[in-house]
N, C-alpha and C positions, 0 to 999 in steps of 0.2 A: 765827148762832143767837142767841137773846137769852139774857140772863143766866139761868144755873139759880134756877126758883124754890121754894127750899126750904119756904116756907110755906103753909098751909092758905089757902083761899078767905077764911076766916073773918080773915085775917090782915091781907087791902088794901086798901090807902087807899080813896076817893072823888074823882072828877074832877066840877066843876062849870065847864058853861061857864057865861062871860057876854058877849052876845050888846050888839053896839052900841053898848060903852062907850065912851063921848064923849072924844075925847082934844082939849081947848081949843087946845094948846100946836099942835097940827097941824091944827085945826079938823076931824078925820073921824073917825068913827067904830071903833072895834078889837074885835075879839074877846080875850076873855084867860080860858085855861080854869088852871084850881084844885084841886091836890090837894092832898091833906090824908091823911097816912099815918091808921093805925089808930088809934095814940097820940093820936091830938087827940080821936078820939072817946071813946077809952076812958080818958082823964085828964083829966076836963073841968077841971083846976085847972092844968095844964100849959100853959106856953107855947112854943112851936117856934121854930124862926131859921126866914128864909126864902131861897127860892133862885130868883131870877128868871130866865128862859131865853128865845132869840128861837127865831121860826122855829116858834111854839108848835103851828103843827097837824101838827108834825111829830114830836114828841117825847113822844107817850103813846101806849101799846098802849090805843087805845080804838075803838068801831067809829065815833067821829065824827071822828076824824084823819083827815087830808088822803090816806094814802097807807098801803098793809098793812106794807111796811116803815119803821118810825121809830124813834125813841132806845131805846121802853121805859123811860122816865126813872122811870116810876110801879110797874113791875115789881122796877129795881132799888132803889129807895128802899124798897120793901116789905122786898126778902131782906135787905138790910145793916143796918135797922133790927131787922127781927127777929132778924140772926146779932147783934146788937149791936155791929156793927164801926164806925158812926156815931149818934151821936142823929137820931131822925126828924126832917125836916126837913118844910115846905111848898115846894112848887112851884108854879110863876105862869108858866103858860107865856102869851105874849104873840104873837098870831098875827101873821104878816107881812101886807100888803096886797099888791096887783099892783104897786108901784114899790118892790120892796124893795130894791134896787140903791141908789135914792135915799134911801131911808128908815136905811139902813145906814150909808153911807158919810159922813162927817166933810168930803168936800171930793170934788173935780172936781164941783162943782154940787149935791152930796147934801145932804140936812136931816137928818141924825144928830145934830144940836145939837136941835131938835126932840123928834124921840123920846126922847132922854135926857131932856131936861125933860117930857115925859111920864111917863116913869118914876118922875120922880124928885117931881114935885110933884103929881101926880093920883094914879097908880097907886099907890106906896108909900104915899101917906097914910090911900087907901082899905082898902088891906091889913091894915095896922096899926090902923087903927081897927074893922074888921068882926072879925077873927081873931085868936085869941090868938099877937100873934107876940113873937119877941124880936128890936125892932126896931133894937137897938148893933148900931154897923159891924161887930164881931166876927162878928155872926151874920147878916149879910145878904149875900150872895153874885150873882153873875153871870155866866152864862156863854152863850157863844153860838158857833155853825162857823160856817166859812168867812167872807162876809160878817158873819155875824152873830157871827164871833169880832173882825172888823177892832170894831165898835161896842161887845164888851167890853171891849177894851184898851179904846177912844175914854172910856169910862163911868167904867173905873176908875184912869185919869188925870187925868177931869176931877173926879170925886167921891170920893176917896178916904177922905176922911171920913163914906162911906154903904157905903161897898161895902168889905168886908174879907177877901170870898174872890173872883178873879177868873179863871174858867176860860175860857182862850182855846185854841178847838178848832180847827187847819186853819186859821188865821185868816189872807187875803186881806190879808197884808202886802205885796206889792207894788202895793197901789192908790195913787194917788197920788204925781208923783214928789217924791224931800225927802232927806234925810240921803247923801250919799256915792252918790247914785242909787238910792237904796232906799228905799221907802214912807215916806210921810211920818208914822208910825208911831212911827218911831223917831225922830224929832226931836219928837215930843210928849213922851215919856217921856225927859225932858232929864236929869231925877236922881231919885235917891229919896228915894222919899216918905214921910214924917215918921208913918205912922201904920203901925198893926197890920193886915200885909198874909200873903196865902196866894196865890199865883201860878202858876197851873200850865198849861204852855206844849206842847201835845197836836200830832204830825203823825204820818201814815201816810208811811210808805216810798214807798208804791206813788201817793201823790198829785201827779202829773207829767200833763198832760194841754191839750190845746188847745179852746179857749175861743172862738168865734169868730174863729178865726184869728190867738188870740195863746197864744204859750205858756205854761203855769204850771207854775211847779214849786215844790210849795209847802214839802218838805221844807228844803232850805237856807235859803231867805229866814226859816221859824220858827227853824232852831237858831241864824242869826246875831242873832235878834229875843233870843231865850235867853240871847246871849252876852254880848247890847247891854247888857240888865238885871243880868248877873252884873257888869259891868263900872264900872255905877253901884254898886254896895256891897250886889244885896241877896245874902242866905245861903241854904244849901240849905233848913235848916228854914219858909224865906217864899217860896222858890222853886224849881221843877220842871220838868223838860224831859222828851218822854217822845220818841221817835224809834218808832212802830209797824212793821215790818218788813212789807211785804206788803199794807200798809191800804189802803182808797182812798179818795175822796173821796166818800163815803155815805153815811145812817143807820145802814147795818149796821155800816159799820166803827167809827163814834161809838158805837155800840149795844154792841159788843162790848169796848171799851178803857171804856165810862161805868163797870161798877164799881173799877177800879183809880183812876179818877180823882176818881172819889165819895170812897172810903177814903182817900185824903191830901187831898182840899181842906175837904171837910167834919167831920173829925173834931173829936170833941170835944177844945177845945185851952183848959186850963185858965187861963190868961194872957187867954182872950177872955171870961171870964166877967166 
């Protein structure tokens, strides 16, 4: 079920696509759709942090999503903002193409060095310059499942000086082999990192399952990824492990754990001011 929505109609955001935008860094073309809680419209002197997400037609209750079940990211952004459990944020959700696999993945042949540089030198700049954002690391954020969690970690090791909230969902840690036989993942994130970080590290119980004929089990490989990170020096207030009982590798299940995850990566955290 998606999260209870406590607010009036009158209360939610806006979703704007944009259709074609030219990503240089990958030479093709992307979709990147846009919300904008109510707060941007009704404090036109306000500025928002923002929150980048992959897998973007998959992630807004809208009738132009890829699919009837997805995050509800724009549902829950509405109710925490109006329980005031988070300051309103924007979301950029960032659509996948047909080789998301490649587009994802940091290695066995992927161009995740690409899209990061899309992100990071077309897309944020165009953000920051059309919308009132607040664009300090503190306030710009990342998050992505499964594959599209493996390219948050990739973003928010290679960038850590742009990205200061990094939510990795289900994240496709055994891609690549590296570290002790375990995704090469873990031997990027070699130590920690010298900047104001918010870390939070999302599996379902129930996410065990075979893959064309290889098995994944994504529950262990994230709590050792968890362990990896506590082991480098960081604390519980910069980092979070969350273990879902029952979950599985879905929208729904992301859909239903997104506001517990909202309420600790996004909060207002007066140090990021």
């Amino acid at each position: 079920m998606p999260p209870t929505l406590y607010v009036s109609t009158k209360y939610m955001g806006t979703i704007q696509i944009l259709r074609d935008f030219y990503s240089p860094q990958e030479k093709i073309n992307r979709t990147v759709r846009i919300y904008t809680p109510d707060a941007y419209h009704s404090n036109p002197n306000q500025r928002f942090p923002v929150l980048y997400m992959f897998d973007g037609q998959n992630i807004f209750a809208h009738p132009e999503s890829a699919k009837y079940d997805t995050w509800c990211a724009n549902w829950t952004m509405d109710t925490l903002a109006y329980e005031g459990s988070i300051p309103p944020w924007i979301i950029v959700g960032i659509d996948h193409t047909s080789d998301r696999f490649s587009e994802y993945s940091p290695w066995v042949g992927g161009r995740a060095e690409r899209t990061a540089k899309f992100l990071v030198e077309t897309l944020k700049p165009y953000i920051d310059k059309t919308y009132r954002t607040r664009s300090e690391q503190p306030w710009t954020g990342v998050m992505g499942a499964s594959m599209g969690g493996l390219i948050t970690l990739y973003i928010g090791r290679t960038y850590p000086q742009i990205f200061g909230r990094i939510g990795s969902l289900s994240a496709t840690l055994m891609w690549g082999k590296g570290l002790f036989g375990k995704g090469q993942m873990f031997g990027l994130w070699d130590k920690k990192l010298e900047y104001w970080s918010k870390i939070y590290v999302y599996v379902g119980g129930g996410e065990k399952y075979s893959f064309n004929g290889v098995w994944l089990d994504y529950p262990p490989i994230n709590r050792d990824f968890y362990e990896h990170l506590k082991k480098l020096g960081y604390q519980d207030y910069e980092l979070r492990f969350e273990l879902a009982e029952g979950e599985i590798h879905h929208e729904t299940g992301w859909q239903r754990q997104l506001p517990d995850i909202m309420r600790w990566l996004l909060e207002d955290v007066k140090s990021g001011k």
